[in-house]
N, C-alpha and C positions, 0 to 999 in steps of 0.2 A: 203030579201032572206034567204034563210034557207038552208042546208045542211046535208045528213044524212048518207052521206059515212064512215065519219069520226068517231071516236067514242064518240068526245067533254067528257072525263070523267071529274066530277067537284071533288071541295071536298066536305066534310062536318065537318057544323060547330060543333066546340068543345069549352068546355072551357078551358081556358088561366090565368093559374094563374102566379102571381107575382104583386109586388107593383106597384101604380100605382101614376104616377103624374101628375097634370093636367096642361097644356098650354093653350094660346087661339088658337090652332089649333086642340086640343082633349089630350090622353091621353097616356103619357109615360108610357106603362110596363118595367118593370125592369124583367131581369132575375131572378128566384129563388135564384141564387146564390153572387148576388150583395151585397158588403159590400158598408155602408159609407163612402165615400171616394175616394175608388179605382177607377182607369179606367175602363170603360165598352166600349164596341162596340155599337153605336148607328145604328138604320134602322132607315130614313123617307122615307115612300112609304107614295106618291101620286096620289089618286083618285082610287074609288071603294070600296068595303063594307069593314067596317074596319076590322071586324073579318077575315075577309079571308086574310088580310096582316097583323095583328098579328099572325095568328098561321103559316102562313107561313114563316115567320121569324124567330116564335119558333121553327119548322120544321127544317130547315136549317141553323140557328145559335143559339143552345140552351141557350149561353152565353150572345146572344146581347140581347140591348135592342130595343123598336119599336115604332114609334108612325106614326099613317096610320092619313094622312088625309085627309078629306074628303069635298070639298068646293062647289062642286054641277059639273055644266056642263061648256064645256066651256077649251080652255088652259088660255084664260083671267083670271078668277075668282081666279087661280091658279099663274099667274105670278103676278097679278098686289100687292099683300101683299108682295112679296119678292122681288120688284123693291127698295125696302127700303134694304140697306145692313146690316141695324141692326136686320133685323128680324130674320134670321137664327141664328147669336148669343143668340139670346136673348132665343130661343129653347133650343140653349143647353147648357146656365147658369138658365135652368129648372132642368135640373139633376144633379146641384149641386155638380158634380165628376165632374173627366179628362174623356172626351172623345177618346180612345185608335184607333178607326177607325171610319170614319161616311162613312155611304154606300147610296147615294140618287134611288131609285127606281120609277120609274111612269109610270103607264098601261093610255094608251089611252091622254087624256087631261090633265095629270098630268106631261107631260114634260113641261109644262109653267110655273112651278114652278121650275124645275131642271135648264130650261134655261136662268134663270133670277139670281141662285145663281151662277151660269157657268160665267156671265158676270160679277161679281162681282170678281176681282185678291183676295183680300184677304179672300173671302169666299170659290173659287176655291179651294185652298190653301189647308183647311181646309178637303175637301172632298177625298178619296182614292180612292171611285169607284161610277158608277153609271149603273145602270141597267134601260135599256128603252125598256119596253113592246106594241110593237104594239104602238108605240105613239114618235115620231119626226114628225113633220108636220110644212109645212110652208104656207106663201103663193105662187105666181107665180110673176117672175120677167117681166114686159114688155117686148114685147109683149105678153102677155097672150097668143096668140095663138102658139107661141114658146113652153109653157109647162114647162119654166127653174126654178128652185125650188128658192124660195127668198135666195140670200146670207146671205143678213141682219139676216133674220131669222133663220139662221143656224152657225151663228160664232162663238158663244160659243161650242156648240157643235163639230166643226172642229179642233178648237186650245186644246178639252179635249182629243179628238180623237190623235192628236200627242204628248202628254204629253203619252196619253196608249201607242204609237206604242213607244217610246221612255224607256218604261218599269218605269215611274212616276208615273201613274193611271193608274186606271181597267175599258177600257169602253163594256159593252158587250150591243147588240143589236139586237134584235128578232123583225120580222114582219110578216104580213100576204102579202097577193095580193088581199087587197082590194083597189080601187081607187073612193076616196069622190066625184072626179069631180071639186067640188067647192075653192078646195085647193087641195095644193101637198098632195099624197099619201108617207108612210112610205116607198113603194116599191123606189120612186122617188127621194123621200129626202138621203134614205141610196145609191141608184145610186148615185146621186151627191155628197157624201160625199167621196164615194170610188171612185172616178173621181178624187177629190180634193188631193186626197193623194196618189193617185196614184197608184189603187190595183184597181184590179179583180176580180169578183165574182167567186168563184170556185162551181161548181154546184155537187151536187149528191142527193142520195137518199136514204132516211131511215128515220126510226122511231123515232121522239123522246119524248118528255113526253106529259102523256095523250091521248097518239092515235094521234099527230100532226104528220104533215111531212114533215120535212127538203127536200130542195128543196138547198139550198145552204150555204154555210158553208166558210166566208174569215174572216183568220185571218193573223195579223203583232202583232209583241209584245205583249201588254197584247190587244191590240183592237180585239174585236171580232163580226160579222157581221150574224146572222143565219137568213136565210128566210123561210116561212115556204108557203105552199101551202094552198090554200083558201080563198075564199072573200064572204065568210057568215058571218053574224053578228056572230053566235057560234062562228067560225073561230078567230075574232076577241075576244071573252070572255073567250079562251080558254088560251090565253096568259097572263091572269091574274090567272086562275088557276094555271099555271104552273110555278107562280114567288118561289117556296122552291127548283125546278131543276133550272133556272137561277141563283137564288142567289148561288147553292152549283158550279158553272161554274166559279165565279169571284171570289171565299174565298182561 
């Protein structure tokens, strides 16, 4: 399905300078202004072209650093390397500095990686905030034809969610209204989450980045919940453009 009400503007690629260091995940840029030593602000965004979450990182936090990665298709491809709780360390004894803030980001299938470092206490720990683009998804609890988003599949996510309402971490979370059918949709999953804690979708309407449109707007402490209107594929590609306005919503 396709959509052409909306304006879907994209970006365009640039180049991205700064040092660059390599993991088995891709490749740490470093800020321009990065000394030996010092603490840096890390981004890991998961899934989607890496260039467009480097420079949107550079966009919105000229000082951090970023490494995008990119594992193919899939939230599996994505969880099952960080089901190990050494892997996320092991990223960021890559840069060789203090890490001053790590901020985890993931468009679409790239929260399988988020939600696997979420269930780990001491890598939790580690993280300050996380941005989730069009992309918390579960399966469906028995009976299927109930509709109820898997718990299981959502606990890390719940318990980061009251660490934010609590003003500990920064959870912010954007969707569309598309529904896969064959699993929970993001519309579903964030229903059930703000079920769990006990908040309301407050609904309104207006513009927000790239020609989207907010459709609903709940927040508690630093948790933040925006839904946006559309169930086109664009619709959906549009939330990865728009991750340099999400990231400047949780800094």
């Amino acid at each position: 399905m396709v959509e052409h009400t909306r304006a879907h503007e994209r970006q365009t690629q640039r180049a991205i300078p700064g040092e660059r260091i390599q993991t088995k995940f891709g490749e740490i840029i470093l800020p321009p202004a990065a000394r030996p030593g010092k603490p840096v602000a890390l981004v890991i965004h998961f899934h989607g072209a890496r260039w467009l979450a480097e420079q949107s990182v550079r966009q919105a936090y000229p000082r951090a650093a970023v490494l995008a990665v990119q594992l193919g298709s899939g939230s599996r491809v994505y969880g099952e390397p960080f089901q190990d709780a050494g892997t996320l360390p092991a990223v960021l004894a890559a840069l060789k500095r203090p890490v001053s803030r790590l901020t985890l980001t993931g468009w679409s299938a790239g929260y399988g990686a988020i939600r696997e470092i979420l269930r780990q206490p001491a890598n939790a720990a580690l993280v300050y905030s996380v941005v989730l683009l069009d992309g918390i998804h579960s399966g469906y609890d028995p009976p299927e034809e109930k509709r109820l988003p898997a718990a299981a599949d959502l606990d890390s996510f719940e318990q980061f969610a009251r660490e934010a309402i609590g003003g500990r971490k920064r959870l912010l979370i954007l969707h569309s209204e598309i529904f896969p059918s064959s699993f929970a949709s993001t519309t579903e999953t964030t229903d059930w989450l703000l079920d769990r804690l006990g908040l309301r979708r407050h609904a309104v309407l207006r513009w927000g980045s790239l020609g989207m449109q907010i459709v609903s707007d709940t927040r508690k402490g630093r948790l933040r919940v925006i839904g946006f209107a559309g169930n086109s594929a664009p619709d959906h590609v549009d939330h990865l453009h728009a991750l340099p306005w999400a990231l400047k919503l949780v800094k």
